[in-house]
C-alpha positions in Angstrom: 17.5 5.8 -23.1 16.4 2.3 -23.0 16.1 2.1 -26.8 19.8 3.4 -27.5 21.2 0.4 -25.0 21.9 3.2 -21.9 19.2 2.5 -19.9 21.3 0.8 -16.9 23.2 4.4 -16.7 19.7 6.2 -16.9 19.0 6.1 -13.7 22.3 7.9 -12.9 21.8 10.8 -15.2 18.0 11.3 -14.6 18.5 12.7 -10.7 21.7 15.0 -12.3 19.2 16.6 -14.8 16.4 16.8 -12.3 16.0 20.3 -12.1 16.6 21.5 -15.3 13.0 21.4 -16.5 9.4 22.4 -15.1 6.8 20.1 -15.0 5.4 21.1 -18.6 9.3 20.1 -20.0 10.0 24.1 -20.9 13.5 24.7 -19.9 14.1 25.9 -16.5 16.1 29.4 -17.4 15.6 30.8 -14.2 16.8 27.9 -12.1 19.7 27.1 -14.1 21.8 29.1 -17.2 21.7 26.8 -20.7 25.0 27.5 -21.3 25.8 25.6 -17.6 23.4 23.0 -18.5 24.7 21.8 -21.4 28.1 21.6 -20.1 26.8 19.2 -17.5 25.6 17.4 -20.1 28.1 16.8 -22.2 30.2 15.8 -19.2 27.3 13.1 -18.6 27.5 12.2 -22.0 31.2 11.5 -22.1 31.1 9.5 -18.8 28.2 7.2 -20.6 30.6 6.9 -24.0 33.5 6.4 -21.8 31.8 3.5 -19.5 29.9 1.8 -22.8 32.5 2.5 -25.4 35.8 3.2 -23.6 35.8 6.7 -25.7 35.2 9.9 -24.3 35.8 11.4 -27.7 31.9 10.3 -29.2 30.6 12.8 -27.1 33.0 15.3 -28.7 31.0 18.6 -30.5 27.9 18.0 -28.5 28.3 21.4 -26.4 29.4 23.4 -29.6 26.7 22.2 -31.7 23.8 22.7 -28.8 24.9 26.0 -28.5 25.0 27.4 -32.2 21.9 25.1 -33.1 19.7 27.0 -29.6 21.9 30.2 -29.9 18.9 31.9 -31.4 
């Protein structure tokens, strides 16, 4: 996060994805449905573009491609 120039907002996001993963970084499935996940997500994602580039809109397709590319 720090490399991409968000790290002052990382410490916001990492306690909302807390959770979401066990210990050994597999996806939580059981705790949490991916589909809900990566709706949060992209909602976190457009707050970041919003607050760094006044734009919500460069976090547009991130849901729709997450889920085709992790459909399976």
């Amino acid at each position: 996060m720090g490399q991409l120039g968000l790290g002052r907002q990382f410490g916001r996001l990492a306690p909302r994805l807390d959770g979401a993963f066990r210990a050994d970084g597999v996806f939580a499935h059981d705790r949490l449905r991916f589909v809900d996940f990566v709706d949060d997500v992209e909602d976190l994602l457009e707050d970041v573009a919003w607050q760094e580039q006044g734009d919500k809109k460069a976090a547009d397709g991130f849901e729709e491609f997450m889920l085709q590319h992790y459909s399976g």
